[in-house]
NUDOFI-878179 format. One line per field, with one value per atom (N, C-alpha, C): residue number from 1; residue in one letter; atom name; z, y, x. Coordinates in Angstrom, 3 decimals, m for minus. Example, Ala and Ser with C-alpha at 12.3 -4.5 7.8 and 13.67 -1.06 7.14 Angstrom:
<pts>
k <- 1, 1, 1, 2, 2, 2
r <- A, A, A, S, S, S
a <- N, CA, C, N, CA, C
Z <- 7.800, 7.800, 7.800, 7.080, 7.140, 7.870
Y <- m5.690, m4.500, m3.300, m2.250, m1.060, 0.030
X <- 13.190, 12.300, 13.200, 12.850, 13.670, 12.900
</pts>
This chain:
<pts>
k <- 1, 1, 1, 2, 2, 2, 3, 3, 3, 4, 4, 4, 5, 5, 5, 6, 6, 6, 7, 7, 7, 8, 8, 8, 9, 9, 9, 10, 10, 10, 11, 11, 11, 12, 12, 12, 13, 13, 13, 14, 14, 14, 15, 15, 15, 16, 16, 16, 17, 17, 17, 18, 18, 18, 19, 19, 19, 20, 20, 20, 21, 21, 21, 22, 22, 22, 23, 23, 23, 24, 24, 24, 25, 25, 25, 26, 26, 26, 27, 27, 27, 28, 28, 28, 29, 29, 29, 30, 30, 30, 31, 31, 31, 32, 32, 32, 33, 33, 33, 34, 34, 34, 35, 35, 35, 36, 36, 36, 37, 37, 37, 38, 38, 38, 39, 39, 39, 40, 40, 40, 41, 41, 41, 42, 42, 42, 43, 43, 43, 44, 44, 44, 45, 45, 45, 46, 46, 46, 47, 47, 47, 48, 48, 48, 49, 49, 49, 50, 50, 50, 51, 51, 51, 52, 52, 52, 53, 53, 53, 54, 54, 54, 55, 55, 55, 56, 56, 56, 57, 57, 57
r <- X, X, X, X, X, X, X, X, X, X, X, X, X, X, X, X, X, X, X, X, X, X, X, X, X, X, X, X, X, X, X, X, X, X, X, X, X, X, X, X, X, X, X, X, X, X, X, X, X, X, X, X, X, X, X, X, X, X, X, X, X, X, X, X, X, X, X, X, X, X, X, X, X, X, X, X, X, X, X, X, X, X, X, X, X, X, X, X, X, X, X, X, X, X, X, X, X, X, X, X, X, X, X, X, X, X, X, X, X, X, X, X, X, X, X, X, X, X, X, X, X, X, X, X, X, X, X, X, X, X, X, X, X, X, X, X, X, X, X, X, X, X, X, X, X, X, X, X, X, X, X, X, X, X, X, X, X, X, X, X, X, X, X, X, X, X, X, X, X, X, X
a <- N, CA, C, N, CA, C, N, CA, C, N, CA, C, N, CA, C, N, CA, C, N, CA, C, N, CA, C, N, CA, C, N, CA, C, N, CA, C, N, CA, C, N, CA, C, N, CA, C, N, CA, C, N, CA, C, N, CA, C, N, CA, C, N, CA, C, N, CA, C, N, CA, C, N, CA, C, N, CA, C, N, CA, C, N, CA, C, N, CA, C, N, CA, C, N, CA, C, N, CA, C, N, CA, C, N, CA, C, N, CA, C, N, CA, C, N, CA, C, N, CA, C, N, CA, C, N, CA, C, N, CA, C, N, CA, C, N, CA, C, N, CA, C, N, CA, C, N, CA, C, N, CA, C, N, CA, C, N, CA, C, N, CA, C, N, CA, C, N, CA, C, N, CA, C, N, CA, C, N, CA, C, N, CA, C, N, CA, C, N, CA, C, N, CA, C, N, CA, C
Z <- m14.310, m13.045, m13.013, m11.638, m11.729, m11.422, m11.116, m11.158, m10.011, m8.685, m7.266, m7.246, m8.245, m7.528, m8.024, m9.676, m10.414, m9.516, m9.156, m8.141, m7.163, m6.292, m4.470, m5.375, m5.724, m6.412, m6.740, m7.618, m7.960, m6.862, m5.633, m4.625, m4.033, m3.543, m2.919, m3.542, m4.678, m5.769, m5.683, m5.530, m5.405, m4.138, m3.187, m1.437, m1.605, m1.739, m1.564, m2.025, m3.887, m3.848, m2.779, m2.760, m1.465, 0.375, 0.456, 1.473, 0.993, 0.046, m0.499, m0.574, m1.140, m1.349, 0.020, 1.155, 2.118, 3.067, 3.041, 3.611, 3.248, 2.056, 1.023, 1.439, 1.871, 1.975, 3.440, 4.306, 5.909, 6.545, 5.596, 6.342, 7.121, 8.424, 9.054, 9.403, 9.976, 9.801, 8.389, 7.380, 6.398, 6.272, 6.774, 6.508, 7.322, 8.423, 9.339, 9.137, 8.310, 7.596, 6.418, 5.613, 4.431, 5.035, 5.903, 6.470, 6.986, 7.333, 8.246, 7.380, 6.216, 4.724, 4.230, 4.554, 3.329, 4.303, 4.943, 6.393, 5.745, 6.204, 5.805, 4.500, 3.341, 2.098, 1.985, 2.241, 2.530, 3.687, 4.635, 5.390, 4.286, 3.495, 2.974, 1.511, 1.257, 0.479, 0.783, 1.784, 2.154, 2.695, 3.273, 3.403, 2.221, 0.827, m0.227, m1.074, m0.968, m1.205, m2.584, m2.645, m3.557, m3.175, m3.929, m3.581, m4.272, m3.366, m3.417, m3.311, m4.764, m5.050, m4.446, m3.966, m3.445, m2.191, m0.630, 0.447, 0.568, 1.585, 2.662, 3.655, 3.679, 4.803, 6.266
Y <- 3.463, 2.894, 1.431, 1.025, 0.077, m1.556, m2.771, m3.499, m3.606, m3.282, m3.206, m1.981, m0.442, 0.588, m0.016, m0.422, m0.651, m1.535, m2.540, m3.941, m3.082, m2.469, m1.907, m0.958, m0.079, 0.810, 0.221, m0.839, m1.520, m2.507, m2.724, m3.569, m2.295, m1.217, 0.045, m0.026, 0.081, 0.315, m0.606, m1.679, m3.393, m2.948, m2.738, m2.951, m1.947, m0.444, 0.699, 0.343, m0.569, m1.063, m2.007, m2.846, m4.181, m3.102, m2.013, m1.248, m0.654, m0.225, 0.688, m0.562, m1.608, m1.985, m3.052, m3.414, m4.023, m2.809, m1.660, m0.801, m0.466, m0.586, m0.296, m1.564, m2.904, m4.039, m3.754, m3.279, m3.261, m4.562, m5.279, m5.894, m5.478, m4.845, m4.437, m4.889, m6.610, m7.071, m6.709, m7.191, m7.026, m5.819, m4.431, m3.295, m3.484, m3.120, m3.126, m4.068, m5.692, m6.232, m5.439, m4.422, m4.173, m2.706, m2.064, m0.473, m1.249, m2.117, m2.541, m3.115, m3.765, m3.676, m2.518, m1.896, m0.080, 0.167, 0.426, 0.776, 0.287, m0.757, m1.957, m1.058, m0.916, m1.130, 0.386, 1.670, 3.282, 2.960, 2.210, 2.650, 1.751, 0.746, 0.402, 1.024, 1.565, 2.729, 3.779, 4.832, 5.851, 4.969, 4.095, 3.277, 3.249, 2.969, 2.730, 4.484, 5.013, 6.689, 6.232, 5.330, 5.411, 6.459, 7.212, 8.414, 7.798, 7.873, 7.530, 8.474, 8.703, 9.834, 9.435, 8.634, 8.634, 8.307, 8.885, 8.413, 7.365, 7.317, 6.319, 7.308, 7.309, 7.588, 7.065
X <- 13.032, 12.594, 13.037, 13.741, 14.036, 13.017, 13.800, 12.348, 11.579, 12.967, 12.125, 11.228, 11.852, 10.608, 9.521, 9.380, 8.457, 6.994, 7.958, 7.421, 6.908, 7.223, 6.973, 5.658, 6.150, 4.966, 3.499, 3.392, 2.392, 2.066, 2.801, 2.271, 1.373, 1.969, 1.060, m0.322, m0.533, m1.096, m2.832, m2.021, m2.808, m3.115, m2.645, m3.162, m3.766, m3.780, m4.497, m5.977, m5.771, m7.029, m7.843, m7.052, m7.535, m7.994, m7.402, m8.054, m9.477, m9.522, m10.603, m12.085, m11.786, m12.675, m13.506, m12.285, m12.538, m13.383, m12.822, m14.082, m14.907, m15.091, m16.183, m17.336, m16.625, m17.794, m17.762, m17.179, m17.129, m16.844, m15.628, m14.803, m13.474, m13.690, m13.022, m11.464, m12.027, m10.662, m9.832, m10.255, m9.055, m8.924, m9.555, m9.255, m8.035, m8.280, m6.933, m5.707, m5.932, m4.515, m3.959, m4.666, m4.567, m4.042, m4.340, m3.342, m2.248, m1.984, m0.835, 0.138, m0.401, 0.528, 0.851, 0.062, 0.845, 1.058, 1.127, 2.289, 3.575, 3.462, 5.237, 5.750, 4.386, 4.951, 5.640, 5.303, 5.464, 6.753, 6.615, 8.428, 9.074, 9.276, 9.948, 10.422, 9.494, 9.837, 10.388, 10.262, 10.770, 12.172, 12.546, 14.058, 14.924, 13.805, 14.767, 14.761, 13.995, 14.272, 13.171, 12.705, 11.021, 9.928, 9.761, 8.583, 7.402, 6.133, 4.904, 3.761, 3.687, 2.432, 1.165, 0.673, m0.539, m0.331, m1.151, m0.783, m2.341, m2.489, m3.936, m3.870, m5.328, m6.153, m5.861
</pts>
């Protein structure tokens, strides 16, 4: 694996947490900055042909 999948992967990884736990406190706003990052981060992956075993809700 190279260092960008390695990198993009573990950014998913980090934000999926940073979603989970912002709805978990029912901070809404950052829920909705934190889907709108794994958004970006999943098309920029599927652009570079990186497959991402875990999706979001």
């Amino acid at each position: 694996m190279d260092a960008f999948t390695a990198g993009l992967l573990q950014r998913i990884r980090a934000t999926e947490s940073d979603l989970t736990h912002a709805r978990e406190t029912g901070d809404d706003f950052l829920a909705e900055v934190e889907e709108a990052e794994l958004d970006d981060l999943h098309r920029l992956a599927a652009e570079h042909g990186v497959e991402v075993g875990a999706t979001h809700a």
